[in-house]
SEMIMAR-603715 format. One record per atom (N, C-alpha, C, O): x, y, z. Coordinates in steps of 0.05 Angstrom, whole numbers, plus 5000, padded with zeros to 4 digits. Layout:
SEMIMAR-603715
XYZ
...
This chain:
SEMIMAR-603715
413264902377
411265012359
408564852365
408164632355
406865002382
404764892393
402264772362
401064922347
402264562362
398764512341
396164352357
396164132367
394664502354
391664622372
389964472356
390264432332
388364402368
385164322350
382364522368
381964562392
380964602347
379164672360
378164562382
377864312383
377864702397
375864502423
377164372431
375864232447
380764262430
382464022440
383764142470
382764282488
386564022469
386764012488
387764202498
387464402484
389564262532
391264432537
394264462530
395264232534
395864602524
398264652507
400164912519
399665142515
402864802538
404464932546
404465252525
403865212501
404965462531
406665662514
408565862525
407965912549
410866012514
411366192519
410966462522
409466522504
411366602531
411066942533
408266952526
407267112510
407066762539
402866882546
401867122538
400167162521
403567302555
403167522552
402967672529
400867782520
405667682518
405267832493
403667622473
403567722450
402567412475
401567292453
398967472462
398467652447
397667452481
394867522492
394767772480
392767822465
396767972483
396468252485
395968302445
394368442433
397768122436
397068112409
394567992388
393568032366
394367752416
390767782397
389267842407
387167722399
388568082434
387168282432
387268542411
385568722408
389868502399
390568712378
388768662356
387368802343
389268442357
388668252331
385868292325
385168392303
383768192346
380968222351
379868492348
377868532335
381768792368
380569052365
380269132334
378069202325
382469112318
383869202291
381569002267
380969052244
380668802281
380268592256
381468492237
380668452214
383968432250
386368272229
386268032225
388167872225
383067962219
382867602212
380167602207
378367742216
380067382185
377967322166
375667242184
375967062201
372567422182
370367382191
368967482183
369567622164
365567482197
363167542182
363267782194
364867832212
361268002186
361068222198
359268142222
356968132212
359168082246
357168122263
356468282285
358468402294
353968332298
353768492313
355868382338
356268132335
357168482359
358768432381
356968442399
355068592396
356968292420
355368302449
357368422468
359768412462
356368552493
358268602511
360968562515
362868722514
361068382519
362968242522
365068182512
367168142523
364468192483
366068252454
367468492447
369368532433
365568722465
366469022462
368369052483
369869242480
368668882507
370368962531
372968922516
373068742500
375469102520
378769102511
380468872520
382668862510
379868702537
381768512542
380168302528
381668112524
377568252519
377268022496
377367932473
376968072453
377867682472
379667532441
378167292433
379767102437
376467212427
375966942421
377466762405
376366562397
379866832401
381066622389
382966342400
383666132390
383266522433
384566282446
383566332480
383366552490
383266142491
383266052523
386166122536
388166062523
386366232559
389066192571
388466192608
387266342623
389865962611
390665912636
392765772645
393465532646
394066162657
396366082661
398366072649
398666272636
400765872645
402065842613
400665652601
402165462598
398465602592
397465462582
394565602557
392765772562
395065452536
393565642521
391665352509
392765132507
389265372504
386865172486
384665372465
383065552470
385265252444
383565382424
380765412427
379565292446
379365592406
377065632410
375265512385
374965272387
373965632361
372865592334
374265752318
372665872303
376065812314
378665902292
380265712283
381765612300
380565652263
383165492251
385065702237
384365932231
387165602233
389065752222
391565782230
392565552231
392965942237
396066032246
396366282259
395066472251
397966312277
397866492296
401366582286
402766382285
402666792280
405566712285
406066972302
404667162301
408166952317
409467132334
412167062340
412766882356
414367272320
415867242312
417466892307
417166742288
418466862322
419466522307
417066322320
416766102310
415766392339
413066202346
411066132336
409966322324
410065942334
408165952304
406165712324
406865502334
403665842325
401465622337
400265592302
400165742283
399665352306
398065212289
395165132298
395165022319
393065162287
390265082292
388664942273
388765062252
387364752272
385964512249
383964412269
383764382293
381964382241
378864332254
378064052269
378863822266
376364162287
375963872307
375463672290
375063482304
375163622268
373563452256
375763112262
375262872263
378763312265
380963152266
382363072298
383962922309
380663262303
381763162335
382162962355
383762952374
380662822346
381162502363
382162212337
382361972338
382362372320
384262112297
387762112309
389162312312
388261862312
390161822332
393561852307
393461742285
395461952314
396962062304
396962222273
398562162255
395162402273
394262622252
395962872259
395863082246
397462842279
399063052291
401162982263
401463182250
402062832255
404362722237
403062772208
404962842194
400962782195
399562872170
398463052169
396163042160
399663272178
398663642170
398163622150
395863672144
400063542129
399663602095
396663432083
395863472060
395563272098
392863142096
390863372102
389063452087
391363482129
389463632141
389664012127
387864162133
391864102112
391864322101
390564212074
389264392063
390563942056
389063912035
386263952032
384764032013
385863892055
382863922064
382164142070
380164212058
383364342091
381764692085
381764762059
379964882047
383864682050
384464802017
381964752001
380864951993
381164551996
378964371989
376664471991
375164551974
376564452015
374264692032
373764982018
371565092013
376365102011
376665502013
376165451968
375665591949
376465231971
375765181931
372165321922
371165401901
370965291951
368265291947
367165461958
364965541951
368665581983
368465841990
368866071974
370866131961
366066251979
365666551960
365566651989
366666431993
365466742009
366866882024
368567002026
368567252029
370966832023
373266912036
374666791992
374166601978
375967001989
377966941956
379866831963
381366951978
380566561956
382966511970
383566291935
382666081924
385566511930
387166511899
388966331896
391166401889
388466111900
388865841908
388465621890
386465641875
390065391887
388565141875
389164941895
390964911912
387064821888
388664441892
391864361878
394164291884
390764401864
392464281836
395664381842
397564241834
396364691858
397664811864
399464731888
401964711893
397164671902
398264531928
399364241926
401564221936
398364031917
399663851901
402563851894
403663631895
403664011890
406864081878
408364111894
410764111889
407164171925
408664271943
409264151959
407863951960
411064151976
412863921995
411764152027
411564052049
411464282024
410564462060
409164412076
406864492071
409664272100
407864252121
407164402145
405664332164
408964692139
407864922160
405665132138
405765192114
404065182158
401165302146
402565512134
402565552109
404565732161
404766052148
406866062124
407166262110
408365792120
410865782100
409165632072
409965632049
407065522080
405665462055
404265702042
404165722017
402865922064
401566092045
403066252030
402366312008
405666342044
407566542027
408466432003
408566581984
409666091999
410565921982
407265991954
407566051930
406065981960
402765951944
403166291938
403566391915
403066401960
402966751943
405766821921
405766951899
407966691935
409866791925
410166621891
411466751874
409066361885
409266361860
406866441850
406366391826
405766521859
402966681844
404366901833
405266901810
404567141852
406867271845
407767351824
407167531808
410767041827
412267081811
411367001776
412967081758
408966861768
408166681755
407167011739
408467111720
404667121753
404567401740
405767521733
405667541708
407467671745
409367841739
411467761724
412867921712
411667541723
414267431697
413167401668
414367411647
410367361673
409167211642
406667421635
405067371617
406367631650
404867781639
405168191642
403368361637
407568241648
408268501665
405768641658
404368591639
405168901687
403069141672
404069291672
405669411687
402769331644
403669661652
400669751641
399469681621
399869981664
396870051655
396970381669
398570431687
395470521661
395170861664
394470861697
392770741710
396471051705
396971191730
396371501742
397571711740
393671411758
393771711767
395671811784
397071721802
395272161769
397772381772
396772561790
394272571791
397872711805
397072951809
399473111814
400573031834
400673321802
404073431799
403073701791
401073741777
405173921805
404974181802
407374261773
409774281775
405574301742
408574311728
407774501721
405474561728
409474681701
410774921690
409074781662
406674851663
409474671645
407574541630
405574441627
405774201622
403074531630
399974391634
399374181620
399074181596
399274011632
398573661622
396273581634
395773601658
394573451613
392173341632
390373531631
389773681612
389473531655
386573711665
387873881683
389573781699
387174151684
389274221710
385774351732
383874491726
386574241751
385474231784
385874541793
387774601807
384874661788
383274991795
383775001818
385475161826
382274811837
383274871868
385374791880
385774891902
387274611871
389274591883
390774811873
392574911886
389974901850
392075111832
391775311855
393975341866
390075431863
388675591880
391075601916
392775761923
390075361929
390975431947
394575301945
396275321963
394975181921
398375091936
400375241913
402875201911
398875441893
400375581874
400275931878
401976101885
397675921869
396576241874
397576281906
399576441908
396576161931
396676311946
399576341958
399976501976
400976241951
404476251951
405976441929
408276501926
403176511912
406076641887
406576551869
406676711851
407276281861
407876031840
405876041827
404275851829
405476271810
403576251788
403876091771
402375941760
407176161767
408475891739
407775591750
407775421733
407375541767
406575221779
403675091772
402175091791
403175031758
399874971748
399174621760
400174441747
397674551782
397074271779
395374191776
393074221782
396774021760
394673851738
394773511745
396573381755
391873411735
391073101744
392072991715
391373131696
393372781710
393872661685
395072361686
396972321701
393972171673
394471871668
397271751651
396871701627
399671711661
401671651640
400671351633
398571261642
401871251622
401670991613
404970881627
407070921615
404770771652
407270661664
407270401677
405570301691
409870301670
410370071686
410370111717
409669911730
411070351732
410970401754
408270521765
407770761769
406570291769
404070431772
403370311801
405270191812
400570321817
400170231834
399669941852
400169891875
398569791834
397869511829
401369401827
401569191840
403369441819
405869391820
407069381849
407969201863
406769741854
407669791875
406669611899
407969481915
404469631896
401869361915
403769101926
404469051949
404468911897
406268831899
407768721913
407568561931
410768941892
413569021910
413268961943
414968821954
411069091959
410969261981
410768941991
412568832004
407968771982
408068582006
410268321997
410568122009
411468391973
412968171967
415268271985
416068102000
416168461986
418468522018
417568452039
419168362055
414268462050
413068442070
413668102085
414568022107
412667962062
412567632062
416767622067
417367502088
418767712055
420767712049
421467682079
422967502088
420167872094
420867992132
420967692136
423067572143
417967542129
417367352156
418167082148
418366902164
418767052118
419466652110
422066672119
423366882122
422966342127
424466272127
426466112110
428966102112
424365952090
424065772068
426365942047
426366172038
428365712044
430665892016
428965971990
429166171975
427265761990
425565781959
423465961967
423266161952
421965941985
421166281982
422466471982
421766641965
423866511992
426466791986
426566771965
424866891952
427366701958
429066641929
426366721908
426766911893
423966601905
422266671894
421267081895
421467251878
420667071915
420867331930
422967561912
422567741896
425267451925
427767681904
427667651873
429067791858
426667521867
425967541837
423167671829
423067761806
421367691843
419067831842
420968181842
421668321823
421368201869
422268431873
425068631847
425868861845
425668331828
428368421816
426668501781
427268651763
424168281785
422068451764
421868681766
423068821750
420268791785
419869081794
421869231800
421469391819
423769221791
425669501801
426369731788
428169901792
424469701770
423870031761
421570131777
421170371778
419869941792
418370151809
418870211840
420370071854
417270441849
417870531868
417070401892
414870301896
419070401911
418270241932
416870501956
418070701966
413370371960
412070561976
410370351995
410070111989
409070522024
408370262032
405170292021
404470442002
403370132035
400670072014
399069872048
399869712064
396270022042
394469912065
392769742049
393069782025
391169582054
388169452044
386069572039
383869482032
386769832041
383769972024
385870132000
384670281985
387570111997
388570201967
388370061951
387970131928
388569741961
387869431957
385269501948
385569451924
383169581951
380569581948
379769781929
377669741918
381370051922
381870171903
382670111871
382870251851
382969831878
384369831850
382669711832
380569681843
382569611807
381069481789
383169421763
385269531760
381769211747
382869151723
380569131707
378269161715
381269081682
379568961660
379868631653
382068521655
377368491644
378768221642
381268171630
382267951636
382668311615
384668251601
385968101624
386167851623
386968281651
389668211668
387768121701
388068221724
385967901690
383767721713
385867681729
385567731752
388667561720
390567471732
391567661757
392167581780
391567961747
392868081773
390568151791
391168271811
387068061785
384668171808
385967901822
386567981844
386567661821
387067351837
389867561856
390167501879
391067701848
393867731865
393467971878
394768031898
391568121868
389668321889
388868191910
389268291932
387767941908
386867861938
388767681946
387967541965
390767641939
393267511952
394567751973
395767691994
393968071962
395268191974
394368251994
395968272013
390768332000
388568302012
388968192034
388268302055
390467912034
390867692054
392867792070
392567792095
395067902058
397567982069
397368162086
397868162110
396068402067
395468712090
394068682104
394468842123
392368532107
389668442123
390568372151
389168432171
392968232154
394868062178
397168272188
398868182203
397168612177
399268702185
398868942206
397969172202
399668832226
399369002256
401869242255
404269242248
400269402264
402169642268
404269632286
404469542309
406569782265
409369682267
410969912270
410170072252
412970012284
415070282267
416170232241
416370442228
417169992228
418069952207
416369732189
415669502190
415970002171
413069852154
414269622144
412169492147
415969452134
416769302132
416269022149
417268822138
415168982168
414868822191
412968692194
410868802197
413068382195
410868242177
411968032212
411367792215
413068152228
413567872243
411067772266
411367572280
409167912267
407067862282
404267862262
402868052257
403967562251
400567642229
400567352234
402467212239
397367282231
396167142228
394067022204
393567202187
392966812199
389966762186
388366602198
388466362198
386166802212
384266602229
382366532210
382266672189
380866322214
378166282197
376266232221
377266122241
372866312225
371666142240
370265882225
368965892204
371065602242
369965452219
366765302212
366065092200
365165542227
362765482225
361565562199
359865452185
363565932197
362665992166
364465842147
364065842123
366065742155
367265482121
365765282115
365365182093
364765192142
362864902139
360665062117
360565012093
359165252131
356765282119
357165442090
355565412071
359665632087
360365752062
361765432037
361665432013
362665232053
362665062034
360564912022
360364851999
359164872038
356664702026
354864892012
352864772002
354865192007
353065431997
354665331966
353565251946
357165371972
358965371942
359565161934
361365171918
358764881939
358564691925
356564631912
356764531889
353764691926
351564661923
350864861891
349464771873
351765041892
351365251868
353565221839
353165291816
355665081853
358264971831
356764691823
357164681798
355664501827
354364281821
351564231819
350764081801
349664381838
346564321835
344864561813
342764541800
346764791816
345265021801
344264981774
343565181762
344164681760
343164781739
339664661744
337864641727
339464591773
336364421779
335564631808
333364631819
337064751813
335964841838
337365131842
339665171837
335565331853
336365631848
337065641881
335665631901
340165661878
340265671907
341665971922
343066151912
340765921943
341366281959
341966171979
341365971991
344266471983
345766442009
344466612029
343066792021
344766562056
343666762072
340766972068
340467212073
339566812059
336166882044
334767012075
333966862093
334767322076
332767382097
332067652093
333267852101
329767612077
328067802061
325667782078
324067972073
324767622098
322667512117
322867562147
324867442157
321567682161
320767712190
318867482201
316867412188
319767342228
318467192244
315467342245
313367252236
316067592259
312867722274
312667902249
314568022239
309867902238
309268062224
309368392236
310168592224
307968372267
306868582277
307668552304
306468392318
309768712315
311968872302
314068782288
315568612297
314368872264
315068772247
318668682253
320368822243
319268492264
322068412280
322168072277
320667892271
324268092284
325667732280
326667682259
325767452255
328067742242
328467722217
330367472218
332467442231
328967282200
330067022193
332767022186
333667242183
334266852182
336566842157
336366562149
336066462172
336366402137
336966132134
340166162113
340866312094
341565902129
343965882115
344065842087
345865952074
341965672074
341665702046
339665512042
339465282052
337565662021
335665672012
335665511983
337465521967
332665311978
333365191952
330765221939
328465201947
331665291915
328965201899
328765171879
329365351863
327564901870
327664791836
326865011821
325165181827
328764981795
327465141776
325265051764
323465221761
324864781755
322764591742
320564651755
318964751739
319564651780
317764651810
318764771831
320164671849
317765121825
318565351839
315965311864
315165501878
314965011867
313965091897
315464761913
314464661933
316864691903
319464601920
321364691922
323164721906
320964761953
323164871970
323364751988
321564621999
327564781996
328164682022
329464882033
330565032017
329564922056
331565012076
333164892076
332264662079
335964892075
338664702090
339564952105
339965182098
339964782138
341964932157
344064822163
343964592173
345864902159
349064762172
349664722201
349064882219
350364592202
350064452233
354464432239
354964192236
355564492242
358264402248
358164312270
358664512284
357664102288
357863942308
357463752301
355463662289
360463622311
360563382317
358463152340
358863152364
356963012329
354462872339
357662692355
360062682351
354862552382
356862252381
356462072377
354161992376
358661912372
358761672355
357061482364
357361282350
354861442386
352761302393
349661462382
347561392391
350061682362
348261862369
345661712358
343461812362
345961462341
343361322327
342061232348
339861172339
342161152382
341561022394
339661282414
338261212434
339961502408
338361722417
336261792397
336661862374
333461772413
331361852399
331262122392
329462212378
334062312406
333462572378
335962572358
336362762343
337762322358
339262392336
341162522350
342662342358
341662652355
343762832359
342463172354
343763372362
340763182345
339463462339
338463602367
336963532385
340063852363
339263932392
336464062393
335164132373
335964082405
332964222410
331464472397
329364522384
334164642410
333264892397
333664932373
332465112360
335564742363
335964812328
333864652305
334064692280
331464432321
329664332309
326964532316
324864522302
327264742345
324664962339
325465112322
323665152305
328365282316
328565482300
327665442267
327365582247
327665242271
327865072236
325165022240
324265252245
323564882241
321164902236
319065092240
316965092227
319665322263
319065682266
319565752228
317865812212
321765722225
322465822202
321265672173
320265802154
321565462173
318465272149
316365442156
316365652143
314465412175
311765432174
313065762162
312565782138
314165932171
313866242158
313866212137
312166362126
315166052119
316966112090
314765942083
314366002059
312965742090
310565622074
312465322067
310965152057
315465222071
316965082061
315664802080
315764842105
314664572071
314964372083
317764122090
317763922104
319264222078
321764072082
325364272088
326364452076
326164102112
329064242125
330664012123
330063772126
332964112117
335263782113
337463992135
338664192127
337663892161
339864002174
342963812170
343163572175
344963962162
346763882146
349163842176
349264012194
350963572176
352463612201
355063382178
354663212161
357263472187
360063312179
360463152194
360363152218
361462932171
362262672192
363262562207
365662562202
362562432231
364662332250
366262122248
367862062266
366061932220
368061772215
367961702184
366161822173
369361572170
369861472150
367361402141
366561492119
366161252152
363761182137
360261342144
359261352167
359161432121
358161642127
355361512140
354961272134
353761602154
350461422173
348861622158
348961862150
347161372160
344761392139
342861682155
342861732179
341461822135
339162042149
337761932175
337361722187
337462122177
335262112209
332962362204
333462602200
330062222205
327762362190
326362412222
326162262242
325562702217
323162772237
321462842230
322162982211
318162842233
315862882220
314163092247
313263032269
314263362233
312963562263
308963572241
308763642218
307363512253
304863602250
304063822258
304763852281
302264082247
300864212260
298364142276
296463982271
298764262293
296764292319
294064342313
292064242325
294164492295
291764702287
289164552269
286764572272
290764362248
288264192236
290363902224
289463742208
292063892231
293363652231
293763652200
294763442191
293263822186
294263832155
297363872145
298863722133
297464112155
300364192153
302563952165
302263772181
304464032152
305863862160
309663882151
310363822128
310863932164
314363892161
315963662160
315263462172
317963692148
319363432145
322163532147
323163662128
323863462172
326463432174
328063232174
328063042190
329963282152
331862992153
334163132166
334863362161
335063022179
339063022189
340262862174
339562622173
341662922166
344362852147
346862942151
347263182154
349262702151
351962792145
352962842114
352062742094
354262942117
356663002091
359362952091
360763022110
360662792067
363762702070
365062982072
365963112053
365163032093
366963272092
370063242091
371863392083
370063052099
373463062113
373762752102
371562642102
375962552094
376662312087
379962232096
381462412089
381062052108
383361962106
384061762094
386361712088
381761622087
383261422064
382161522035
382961422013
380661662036
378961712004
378262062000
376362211997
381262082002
380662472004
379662561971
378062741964
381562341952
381962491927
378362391918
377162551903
377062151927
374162221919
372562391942
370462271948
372962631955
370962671975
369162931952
367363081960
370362891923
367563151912
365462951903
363063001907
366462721891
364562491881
361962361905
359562311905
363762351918
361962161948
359262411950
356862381943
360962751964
359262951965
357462971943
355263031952
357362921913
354762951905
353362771902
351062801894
354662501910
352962271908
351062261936
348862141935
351962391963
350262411982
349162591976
346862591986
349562791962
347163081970
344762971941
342463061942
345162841924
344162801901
341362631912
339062691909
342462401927
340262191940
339862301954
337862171960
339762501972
337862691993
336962831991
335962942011
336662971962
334063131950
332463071932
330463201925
333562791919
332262681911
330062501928
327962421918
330962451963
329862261978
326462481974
324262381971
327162751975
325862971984
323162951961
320762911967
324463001933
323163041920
320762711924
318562741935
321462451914
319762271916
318062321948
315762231949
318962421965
317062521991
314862701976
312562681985
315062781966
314463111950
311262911937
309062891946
312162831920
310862601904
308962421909
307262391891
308862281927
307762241944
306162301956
304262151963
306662561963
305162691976
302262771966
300162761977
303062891935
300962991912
298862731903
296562741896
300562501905
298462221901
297762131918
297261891915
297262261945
296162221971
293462391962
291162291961
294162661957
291462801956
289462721940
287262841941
């Protein structure tokens, strides 16, 4: 059972082939968590997959974390952040606390999840942890809250119930003869409704692929709830069909548990067949979707912050280039302080203070300051995760305009405790204690500035 780090090393596998052939499946279908983006060439050609390298029997990851399974094979993938910490191969259950951690703050991707949940659990395979997490979600619902909520009908009866449907009456009654057949649309109030069936369907689904006694076992008790309803199968846009009222918030969290499930299920002859799915993540959008959702779970009551803000074009005339910044800030108190923060997921190296750019690459200090002078913003904090335990201090760049030497930008580079092995259980404390002193570093810049003029 191969485990991969982004960007690591090379790693023997079996039957290449059909792994390849399945995550080109994987990639055409979109059976894994990503942003909508445009595709380049390359992306559109049928034999490409960005999720893994192969040469040969040999397979090396790409920017996906997650789990690959094919049938009893199970690749494992975890973020470079861990890649060169020397026997971390042996503390998975460290390194799944930490996506978890991560997906707490992620609005992206719903992942109906706790900490607190994971905590209880003894599992150190990724795909036997998520079913273990869905399956007492699950069971936790459906034991302590059953639904039963109104089901649409549509049935040809001899007794008119409901509203009866003129045109179906039309072509599947009248034009046969079966005048006595009237169909009609009507809502029972049943335990056997769809959101159930939803369910049933992927709780057999998950049933196909664990191994784990206590998932089973969890599992057949879900399924021994529901056995007054009907067993049917169910895609991800019926998933997307459905709704509740706050009353049963509980079953929208197990809507997107199911979400997850159907989302990973490749076409099969027996709908039942859960033995080839995956959950990729790319972890450029977790880096940057976690620091969006921390930033708004902790700073929002001082700073109005936005995600993916690009309401703005580079060229006015023709009107093209359209900005995006990863997230956008701005005090409520002093709505003309603003920052840009861009997320940076690269790993700097560990000599990088001894380089007069820091580690900041080039092009990502023009795009960022292209993007200040448009937005009128004099200050960018480019945001990068740590390369060790102990976090290094900012690194400030000062760009002048050309034009009358007035204007002026201010970039700081900064790390974030993203990741901890000796101090995981404080890495939310540390995180607002660094982001707290680095907009505050901003604001006294700010200040400064006004008792300059």
């Amino acid at each position: 059972m191969p485990l991969l780090f982004e960007y690591g090393k090379w790693n023997s596998i079996n039957n290449k082939d059909v792994l390849k052939q399945m995550l080109q499946n994987i990639w055409e279908q979109r059976l894994f968590v990503d942003t909508e983006t445009e595709l380049g060439e390359e992306e559109k050609e049928s034999r490409y997959q960005p999720f893994l390298k192969f040469d040969g029997n040999q397979i090396k990851a790409n920017n996906y974390v997650g789990f690959i399974q094919n049938g009893d094979e199970v690749i494992e993938i975890y973020p470079k952040v861990f890649r060169n910490i020397p026997g971390i191969e042996q503390n998975k259950e460290l390194m799944l606390r930490h996506i978890f951690y991560w997906f707490n703050y992620c609005r992206k991707w719903k992942f109906p999840f706790n900490q607190a949940s994971l905590d209880t659990i003894d599992i150190k395979e990724f795909p036997e942890l998520i079913i273990n997490l869905i399956a007492n979600q699950f069971f936790e619902t459906v034991s302590k809250q059953p639904l039963t909520m109104y089901q649409e009908m549509e049935e040809a009866l001899q007794t008119p119930r409901g509203s009866i449907n003129f045109k179906r009456y039309i072509n599947n009654s009248l034009s046969y003869g079966n005048f006595q057949n009237v169909e009609c649309d009507y809502e029972p109030f049943l335990f056997d409704n769809k959101a159930n069936r939803i369910i049933k369907f992927c709780a057999r689904l998950l049933m196909s692929q664990t191994k784990f006694t206590e998932n089973l076992r969890l599992l057949q008790e879900v399924i021994f709830i529901l056995d007054e309803v009907e067993d049917l199968p169910y895609t991800v846009h019926d998933v997307e069909k459905t709704s509740f009222n706050s009353f049963f918030d509980d079953y929208s969290k197990v809507m997107d548990s199911c979400k997850i499930i159907l989302n990973q299920q490749l076409y099969s002859s027996n709908l039942y067949d859960l033995s080839q799915w995956c959950m990729l993540f790319p972890m450029e959008y977790i880096f940057e979707d976690f620091l969006a959702g921390f930033l708004e779970t902790h700073f929002s009551n001082k700073w109005k912050v936005e995600y993916q803000k690009s309401e703005l074009y580079l060229s006015n005339d023709p009107h093209a280039f359209r900005m995006q910044h990863d997230i956008f800030l701005t005090h409520k108190d002093n709505p003309e302080r603003k920052i840009i923060v861009d997320t940076k997921y690269k790993l700097r190296e560990k000599n990088f203070k001894t380089d007069i750019k820091k580690g900041v690459a080039q092009n990502d200090l023009y795009q960022m300051v292209s993007y200040a002078f448009k937005r009128g913003c004099t200050d960018v904090i480019l945001v990068y995760p740590n390369i060790s335990e102990e976090i290094n201090s900012p690194d400030y760049f000062e760009i002048i305009s050309g034009f009358d030497g007035k204007e002026k930008i201010n970039v700081t580079a900064i790390e974030i405790p993203f990741w901890s092995l000796n101090n995981f259980d404080n890495l939310k404390t540390e995180m607002e204690k660094v982001m707290t002193e680095n907009l505050n570093e901003i604001k006294q810049n700010n200040q400064r500035k006004v008792d300059n003029i």
